[in-house]
Biopython code that builds the backbone (N, CA, C, O; Angstrom):
import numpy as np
from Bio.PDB.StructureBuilder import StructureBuilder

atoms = [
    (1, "UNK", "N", (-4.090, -7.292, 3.492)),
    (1, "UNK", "CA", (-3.911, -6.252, 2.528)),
    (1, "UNK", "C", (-5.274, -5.897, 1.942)),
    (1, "UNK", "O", (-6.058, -6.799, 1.648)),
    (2, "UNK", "N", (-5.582, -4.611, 1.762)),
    (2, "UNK", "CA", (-6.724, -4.338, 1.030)),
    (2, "UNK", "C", (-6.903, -4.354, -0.292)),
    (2, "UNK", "O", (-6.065, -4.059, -1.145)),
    (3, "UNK", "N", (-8.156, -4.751, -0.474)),
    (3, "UNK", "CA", (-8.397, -5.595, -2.006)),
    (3, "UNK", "C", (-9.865, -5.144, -2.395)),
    (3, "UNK", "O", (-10.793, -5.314, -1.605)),
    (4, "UNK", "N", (-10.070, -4.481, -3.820)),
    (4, "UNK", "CA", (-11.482, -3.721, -4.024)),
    (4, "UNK", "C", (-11.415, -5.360, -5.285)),
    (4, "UNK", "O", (-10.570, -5.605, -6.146)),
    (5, "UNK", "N", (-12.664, -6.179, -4.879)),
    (5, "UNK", "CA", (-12.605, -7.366, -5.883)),
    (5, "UNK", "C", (-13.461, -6.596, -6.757)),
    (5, "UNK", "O", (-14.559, -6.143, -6.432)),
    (6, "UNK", "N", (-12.591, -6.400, -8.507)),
    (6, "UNK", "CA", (-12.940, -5.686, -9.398)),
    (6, "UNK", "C", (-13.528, -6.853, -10.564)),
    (6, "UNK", "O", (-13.518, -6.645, -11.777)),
    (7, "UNK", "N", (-14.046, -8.142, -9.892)),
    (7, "UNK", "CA", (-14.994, -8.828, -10.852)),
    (7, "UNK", "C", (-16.478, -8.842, -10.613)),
    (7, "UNK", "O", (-17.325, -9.639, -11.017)),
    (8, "UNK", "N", (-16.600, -7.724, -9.828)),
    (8, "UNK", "CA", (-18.094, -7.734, -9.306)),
    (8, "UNK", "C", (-18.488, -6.496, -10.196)),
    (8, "UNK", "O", (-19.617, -6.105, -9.900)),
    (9, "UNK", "N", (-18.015, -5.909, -10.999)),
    (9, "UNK", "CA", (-18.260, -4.868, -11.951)),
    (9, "UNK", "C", (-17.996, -4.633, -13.332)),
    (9, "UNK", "O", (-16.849, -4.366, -13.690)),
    (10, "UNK", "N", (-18.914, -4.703, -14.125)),
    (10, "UNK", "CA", (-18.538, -5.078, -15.462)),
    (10, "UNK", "C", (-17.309, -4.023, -16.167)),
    (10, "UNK", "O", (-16.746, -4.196, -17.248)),
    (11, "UNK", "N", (-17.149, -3.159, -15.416)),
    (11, "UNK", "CA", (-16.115, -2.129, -16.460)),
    (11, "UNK", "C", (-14.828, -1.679, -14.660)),
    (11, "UNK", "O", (-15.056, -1.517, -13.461)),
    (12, "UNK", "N", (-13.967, -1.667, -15.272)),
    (12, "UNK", "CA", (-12.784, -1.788, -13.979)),
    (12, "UNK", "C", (-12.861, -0.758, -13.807)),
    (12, "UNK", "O", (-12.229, -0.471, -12.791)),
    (13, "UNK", "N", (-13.493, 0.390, -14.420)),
    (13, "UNK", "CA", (-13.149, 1.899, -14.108)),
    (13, "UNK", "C", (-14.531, 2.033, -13.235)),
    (13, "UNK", "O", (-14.388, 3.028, -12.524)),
    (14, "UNK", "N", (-15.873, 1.403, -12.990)),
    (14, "UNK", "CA", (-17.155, 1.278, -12.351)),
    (14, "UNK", "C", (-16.488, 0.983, -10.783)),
    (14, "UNK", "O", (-17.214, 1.351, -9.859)),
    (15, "UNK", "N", (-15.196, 0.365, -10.413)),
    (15, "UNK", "CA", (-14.850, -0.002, -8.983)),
    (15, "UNK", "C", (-14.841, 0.594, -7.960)),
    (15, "UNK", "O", (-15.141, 0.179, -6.840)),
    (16, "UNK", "N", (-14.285, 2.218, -8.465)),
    (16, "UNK", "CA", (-14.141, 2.848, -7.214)),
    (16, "UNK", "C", (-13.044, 3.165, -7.113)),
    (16, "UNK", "O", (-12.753, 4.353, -6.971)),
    (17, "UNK", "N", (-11.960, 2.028, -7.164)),
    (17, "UNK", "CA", (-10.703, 1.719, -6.542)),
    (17, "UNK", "C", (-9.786, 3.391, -7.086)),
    (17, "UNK", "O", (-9.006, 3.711, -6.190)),
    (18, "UNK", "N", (-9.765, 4.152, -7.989)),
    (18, "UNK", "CA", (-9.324, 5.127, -8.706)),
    (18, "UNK", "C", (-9.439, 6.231, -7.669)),
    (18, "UNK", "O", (-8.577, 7.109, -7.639)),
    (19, "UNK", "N", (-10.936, 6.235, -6.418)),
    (19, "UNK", "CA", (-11.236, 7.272, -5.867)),
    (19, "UNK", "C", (-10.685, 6.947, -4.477)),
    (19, "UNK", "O", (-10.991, 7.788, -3.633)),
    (20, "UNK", "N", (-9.963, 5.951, -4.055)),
    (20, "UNK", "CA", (-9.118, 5.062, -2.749)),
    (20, "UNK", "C", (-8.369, 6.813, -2.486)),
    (20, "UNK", "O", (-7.811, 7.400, -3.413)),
    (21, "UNK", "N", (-8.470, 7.254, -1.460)),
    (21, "UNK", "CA", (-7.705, 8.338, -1.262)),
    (21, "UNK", "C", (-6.693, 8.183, -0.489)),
    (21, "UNK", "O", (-6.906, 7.260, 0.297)),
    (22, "UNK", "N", (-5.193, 8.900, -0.285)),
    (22, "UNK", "CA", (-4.208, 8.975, -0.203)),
    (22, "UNK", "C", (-4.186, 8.463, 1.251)),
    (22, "UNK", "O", (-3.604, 7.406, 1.497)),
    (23, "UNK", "N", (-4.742, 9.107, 2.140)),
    (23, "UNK", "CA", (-5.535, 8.926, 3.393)),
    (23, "UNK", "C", (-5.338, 7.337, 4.018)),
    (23, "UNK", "O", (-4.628, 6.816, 4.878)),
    (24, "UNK", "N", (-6.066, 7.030, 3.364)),
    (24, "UNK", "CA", (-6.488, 5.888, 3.857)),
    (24, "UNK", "C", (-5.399, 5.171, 3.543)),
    (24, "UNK", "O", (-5.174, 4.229, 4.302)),
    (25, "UNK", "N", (-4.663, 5.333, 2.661)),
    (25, "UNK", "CA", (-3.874, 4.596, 1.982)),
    (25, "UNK", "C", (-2.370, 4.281, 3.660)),
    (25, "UNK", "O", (-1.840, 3.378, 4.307)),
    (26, "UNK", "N", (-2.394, 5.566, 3.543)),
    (26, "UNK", "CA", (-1.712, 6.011, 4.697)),
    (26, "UNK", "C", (-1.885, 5.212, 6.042)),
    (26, "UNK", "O", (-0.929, 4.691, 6.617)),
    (27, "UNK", "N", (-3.108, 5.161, 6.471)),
    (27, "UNK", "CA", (-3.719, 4.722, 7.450)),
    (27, "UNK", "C", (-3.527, 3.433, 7.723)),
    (27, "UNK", "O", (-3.218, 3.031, 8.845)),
    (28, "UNK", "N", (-3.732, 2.531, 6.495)),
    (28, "UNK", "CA", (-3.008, 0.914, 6.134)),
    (28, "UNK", "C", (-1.705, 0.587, 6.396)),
    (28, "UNK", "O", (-1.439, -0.514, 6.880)),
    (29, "UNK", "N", (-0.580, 1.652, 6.061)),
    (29, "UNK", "CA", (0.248, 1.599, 6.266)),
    (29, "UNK", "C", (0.920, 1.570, 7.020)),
    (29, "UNK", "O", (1.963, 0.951, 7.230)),
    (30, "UNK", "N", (-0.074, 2.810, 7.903)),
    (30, "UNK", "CA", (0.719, 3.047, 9.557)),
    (30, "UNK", "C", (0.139, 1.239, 10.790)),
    (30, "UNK", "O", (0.723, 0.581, 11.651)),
    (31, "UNK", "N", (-1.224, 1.172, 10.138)),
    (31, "UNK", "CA", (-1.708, -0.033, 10.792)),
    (31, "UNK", "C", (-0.669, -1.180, 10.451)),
    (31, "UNK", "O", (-0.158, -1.864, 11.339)),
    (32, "UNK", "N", (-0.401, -1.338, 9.149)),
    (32, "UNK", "CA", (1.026, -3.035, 8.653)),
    (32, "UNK", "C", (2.255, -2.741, 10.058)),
    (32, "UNK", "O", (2.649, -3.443, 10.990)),
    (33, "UNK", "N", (2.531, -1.433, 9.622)),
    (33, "UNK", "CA", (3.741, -1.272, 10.233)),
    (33, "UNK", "C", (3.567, -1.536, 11.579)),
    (33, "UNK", "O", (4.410, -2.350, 11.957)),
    (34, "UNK", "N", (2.665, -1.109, 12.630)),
    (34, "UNK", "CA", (2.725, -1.304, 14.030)),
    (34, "UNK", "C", (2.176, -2.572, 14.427)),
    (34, "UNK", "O", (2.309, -3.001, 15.573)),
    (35, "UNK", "N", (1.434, -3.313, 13.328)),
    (35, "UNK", "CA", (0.772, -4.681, 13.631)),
    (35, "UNK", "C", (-0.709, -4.877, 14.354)),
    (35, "UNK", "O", (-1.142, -5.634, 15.223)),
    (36, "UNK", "N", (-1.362, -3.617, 13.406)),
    (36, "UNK", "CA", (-2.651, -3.457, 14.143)),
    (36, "UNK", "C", (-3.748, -5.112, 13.769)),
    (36, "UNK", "O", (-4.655, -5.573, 14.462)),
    (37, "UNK", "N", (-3.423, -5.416, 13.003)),
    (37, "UNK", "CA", (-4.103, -6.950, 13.164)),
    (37, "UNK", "C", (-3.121, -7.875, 13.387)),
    (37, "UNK", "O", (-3.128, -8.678, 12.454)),
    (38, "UNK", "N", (-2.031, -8.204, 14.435)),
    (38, "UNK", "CA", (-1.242, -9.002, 14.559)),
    (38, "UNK", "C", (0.338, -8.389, 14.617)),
    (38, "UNK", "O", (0.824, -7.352, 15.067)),
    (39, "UNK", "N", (0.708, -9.198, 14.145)),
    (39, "UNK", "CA", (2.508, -8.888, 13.491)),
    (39, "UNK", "C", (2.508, -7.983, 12.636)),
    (39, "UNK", "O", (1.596, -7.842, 11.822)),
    (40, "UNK", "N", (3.522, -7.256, 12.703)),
    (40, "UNK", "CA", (4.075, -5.728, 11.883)),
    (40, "UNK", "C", (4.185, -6.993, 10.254)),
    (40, "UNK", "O", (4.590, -8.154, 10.318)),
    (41, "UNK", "N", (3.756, -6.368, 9.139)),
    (41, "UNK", "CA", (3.943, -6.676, 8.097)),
    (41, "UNK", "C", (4.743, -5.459, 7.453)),
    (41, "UNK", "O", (4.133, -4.501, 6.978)),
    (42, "UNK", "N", (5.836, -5.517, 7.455)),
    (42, "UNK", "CA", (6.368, -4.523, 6.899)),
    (42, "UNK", "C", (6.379, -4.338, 5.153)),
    (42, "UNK", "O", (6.385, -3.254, 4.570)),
    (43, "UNK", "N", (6.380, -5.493, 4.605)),
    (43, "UNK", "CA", (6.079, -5.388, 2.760)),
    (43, "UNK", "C", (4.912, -4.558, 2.685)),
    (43, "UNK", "O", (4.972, -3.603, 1.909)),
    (44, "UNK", "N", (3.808, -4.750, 3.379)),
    (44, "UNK", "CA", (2.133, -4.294, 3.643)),
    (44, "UNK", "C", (2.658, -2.717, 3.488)),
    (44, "UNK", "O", (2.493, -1.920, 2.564)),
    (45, "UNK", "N", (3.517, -2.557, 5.057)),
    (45, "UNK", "CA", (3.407, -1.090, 5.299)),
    (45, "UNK", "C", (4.064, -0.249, 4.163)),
    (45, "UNK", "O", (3.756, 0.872, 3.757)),
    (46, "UNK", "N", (5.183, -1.209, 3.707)),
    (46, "UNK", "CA", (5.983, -0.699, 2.548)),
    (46, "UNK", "C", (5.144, 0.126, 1.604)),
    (46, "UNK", "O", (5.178, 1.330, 1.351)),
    (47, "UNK", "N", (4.316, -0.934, 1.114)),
    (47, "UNK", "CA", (3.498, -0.813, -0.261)),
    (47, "UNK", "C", (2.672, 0.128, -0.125)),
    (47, "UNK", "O", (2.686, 1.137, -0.829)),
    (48, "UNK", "N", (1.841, -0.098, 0.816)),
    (48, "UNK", "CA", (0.870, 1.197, 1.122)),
    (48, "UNK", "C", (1.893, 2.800, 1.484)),
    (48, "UNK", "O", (1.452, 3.743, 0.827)),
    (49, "UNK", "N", (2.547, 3.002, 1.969)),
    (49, "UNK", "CA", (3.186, 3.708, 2.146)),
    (49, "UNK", "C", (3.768, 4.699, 0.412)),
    (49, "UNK", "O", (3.788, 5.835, -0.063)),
    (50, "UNK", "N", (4.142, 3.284, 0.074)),
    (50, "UNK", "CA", (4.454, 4.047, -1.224)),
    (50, "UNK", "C", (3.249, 3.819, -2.152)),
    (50, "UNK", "O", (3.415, 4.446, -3.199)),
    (51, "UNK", "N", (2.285, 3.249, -2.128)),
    (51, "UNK", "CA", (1.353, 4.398, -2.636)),
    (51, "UNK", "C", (0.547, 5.704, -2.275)),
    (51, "UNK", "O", (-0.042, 6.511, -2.995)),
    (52, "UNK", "N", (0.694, 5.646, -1.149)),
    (52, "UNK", "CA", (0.486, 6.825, -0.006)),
    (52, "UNK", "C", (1.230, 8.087, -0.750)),
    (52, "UNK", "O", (0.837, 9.209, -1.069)),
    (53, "UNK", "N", (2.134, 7.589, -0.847)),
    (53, "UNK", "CA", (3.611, 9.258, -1.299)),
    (53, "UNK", "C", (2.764, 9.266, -2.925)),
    (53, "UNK", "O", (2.347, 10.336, -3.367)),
    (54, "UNK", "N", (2.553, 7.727, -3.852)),
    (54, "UNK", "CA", (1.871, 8.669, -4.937)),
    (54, "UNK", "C", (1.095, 9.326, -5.455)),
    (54, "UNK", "O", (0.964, 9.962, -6.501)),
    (55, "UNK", "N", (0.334, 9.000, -4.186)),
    (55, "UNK", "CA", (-1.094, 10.176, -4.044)),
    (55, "UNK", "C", (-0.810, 11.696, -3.290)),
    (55, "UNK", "O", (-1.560, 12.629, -3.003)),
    (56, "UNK", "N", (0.595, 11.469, -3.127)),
    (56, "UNK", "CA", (0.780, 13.155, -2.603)),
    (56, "UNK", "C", (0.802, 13.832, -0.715)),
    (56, "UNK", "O", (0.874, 14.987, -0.294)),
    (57, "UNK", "N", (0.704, 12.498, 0.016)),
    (57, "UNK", "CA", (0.960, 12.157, 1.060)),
    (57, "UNK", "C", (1.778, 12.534, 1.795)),
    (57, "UNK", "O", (2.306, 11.625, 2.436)),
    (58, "UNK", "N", (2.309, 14.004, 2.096)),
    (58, "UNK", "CA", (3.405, 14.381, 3.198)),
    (58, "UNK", "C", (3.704, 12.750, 4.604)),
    (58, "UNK", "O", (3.007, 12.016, 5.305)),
    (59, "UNK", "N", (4.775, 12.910, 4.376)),
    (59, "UNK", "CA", (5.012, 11.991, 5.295)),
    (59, "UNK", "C", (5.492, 10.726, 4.887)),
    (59, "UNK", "O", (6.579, 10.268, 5.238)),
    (60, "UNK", "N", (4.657, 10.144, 4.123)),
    (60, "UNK", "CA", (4.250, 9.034, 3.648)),
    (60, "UNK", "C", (5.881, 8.378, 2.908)),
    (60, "UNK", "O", (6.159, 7.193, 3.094)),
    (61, "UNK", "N", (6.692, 9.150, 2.222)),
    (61, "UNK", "CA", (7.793, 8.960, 2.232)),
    (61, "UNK", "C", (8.847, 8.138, 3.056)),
    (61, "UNK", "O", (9.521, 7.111, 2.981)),
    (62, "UNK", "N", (8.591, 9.191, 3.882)),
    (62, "UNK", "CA", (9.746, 9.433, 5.007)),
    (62, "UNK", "C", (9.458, 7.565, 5.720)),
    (62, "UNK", "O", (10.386, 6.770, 5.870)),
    (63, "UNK", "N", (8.090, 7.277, 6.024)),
    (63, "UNK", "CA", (7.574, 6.492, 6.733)),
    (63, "UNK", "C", (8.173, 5.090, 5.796)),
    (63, "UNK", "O", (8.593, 4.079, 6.359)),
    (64, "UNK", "N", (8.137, 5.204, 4.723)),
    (64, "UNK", "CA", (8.448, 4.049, 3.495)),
    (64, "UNK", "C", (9.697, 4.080, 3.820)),
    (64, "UNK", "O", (10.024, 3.067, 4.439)),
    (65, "UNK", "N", (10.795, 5.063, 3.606)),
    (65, "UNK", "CA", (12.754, 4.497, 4.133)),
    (65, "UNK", "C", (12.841, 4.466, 5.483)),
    (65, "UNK", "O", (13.962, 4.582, 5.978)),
    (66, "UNK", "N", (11.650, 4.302, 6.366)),
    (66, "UNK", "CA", (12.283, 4.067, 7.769)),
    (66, "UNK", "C", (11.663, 2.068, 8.117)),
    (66, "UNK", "O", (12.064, 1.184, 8.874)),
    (67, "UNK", "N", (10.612, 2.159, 7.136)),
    (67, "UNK", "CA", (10.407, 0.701, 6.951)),
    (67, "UNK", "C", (11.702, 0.011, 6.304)),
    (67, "UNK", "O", (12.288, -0.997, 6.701)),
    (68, "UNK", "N", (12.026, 0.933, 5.056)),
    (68, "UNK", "CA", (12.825, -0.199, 3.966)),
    (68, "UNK", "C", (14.034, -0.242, 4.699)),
    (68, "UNK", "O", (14.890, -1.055, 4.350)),
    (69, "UNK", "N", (14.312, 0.789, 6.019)),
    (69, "UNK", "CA", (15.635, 0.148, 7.213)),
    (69, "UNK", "C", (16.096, -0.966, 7.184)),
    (69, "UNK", "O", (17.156, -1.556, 6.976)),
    (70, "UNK", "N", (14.512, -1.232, 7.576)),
    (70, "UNK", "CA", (14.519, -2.559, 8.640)),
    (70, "UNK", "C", (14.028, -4.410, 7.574)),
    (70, "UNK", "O", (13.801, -5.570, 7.917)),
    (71, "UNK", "N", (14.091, -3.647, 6.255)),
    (71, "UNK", "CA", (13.895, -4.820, 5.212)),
    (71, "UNK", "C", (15.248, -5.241, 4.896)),
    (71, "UNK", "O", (16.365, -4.782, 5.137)),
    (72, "UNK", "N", (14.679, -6.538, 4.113)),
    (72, "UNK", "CA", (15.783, -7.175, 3.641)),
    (72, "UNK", "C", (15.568, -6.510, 1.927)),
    (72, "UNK", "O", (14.615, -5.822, 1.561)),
    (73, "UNK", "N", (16.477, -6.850, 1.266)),
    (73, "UNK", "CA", (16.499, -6.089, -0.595)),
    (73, "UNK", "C", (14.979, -7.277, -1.014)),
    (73, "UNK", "O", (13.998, -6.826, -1.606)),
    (74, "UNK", "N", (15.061, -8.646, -0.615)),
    (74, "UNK", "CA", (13.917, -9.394, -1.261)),
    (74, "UNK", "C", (12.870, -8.638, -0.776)),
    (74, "UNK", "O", (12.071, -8.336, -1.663)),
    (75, "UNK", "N", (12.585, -8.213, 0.364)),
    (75, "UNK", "CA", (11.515, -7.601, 1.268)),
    (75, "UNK", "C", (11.170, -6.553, 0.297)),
    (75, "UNK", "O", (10.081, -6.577, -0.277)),
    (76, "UNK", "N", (12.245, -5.418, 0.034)),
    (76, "UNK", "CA", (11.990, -4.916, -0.654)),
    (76, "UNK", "C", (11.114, -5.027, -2.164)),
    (76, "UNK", "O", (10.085, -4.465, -2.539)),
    (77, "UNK", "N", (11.671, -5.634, -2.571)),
    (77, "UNK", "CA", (11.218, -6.272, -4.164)),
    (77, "UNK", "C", (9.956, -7.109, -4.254)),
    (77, "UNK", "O", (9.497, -7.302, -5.380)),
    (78, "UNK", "N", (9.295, -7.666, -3.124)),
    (78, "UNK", "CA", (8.355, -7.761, -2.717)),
    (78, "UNK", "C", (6.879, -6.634, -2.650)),
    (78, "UNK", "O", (5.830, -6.833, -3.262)),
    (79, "UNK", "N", (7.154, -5.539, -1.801)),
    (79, "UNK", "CA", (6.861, -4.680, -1.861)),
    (79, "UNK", "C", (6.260, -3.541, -2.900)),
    (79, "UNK", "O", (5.207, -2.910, -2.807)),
    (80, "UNK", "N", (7.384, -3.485, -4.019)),
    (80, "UNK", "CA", (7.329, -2.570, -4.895)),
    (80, "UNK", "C", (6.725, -3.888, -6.091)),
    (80, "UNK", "O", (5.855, -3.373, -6.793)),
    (81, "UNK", "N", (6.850, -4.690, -6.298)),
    (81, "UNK", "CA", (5.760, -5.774, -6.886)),
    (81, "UNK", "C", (4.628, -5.509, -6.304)),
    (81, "UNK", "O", (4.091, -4.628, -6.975)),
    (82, "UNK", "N", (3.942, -5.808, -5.375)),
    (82, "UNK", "CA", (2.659, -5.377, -4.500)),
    (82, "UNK", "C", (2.010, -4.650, -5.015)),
    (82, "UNK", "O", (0.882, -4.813, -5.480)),
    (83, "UNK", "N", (3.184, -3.021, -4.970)),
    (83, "UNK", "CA", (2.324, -1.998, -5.391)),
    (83, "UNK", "C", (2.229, -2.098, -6.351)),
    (83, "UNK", "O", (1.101, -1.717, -6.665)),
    (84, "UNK", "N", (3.134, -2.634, -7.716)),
    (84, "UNK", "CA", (2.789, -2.261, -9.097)),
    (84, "UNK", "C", (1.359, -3.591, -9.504)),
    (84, "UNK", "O", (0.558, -3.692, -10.433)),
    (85, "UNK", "N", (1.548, -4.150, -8.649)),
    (85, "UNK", "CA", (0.278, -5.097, -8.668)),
    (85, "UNK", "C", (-1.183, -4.514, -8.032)),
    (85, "UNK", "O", (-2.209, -5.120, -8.343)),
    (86, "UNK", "N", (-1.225, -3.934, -7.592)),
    (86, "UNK", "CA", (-1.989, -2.800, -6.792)),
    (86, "UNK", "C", (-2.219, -2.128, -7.710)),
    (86, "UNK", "O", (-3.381, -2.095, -8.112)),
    (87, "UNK", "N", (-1.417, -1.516, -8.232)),
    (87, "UNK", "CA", (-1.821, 0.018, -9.306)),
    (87, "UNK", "C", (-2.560, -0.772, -10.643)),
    (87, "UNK", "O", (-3.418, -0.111, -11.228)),
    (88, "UNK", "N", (-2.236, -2.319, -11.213)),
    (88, "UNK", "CA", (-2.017, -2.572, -12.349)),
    (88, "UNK", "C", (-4.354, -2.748, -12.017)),
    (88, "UNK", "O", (-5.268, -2.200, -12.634)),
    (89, "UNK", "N", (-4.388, -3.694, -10.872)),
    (89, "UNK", "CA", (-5.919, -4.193, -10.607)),
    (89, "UNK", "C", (-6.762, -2.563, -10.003)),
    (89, "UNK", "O", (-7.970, -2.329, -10.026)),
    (90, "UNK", "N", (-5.872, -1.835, -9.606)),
    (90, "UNK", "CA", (-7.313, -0.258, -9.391)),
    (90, "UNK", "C", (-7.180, 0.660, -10.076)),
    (90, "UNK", "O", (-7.969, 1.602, -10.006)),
]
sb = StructureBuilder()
sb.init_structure("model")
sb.init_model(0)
sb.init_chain("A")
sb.init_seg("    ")
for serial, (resi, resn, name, xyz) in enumerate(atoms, 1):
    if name == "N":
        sb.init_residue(resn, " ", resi, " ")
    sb.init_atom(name, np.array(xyz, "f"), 0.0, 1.0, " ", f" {name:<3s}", serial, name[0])
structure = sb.get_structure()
């Protein structure tokens, strides 16, 4: 999972992580899901996915309920923790 380590900068807004574009976000997602470093991580693809759609991401939706198919509800809840853990550190 991608991780901007925000203790290497004295002010959390100096990270960057704010300017992470939708894009890429996307790109992570489509990589979890098909298992571009290994095994399909689907929580991965989940999360990115749905932060993908909150950056405005055509697609990016659609791609998140064809993952949450194939999850279990914990899988789920997993996931949407991730991201709000994600949003809370960039």
């Amino acid at each position: 999972m991608a991780h901007i380590d925000t203790t290497a900068f004295d002010r959390l807004a100096d990270n960057g992580a704010g300017f992470v574009d939708g894009a890429i976000l996307m790109q992570l997602g489509m990589r979890a899901a098909i298992g571009g470093a290994g095994a399909p991580d689907r929580v991965a693809a989940h999360m990115y996915f749905n932060l993908a759609d909150r950056k405005g991401i055509d697609g990016a939706a659609a791609h998140r309920r064809d993952i949450a198919a194939e999850m279990s509800k914990a899988e789920i809840a997993a996931a949407l923790r991730a991201a709000r853990t994600w949003l809370t550190l960039h």
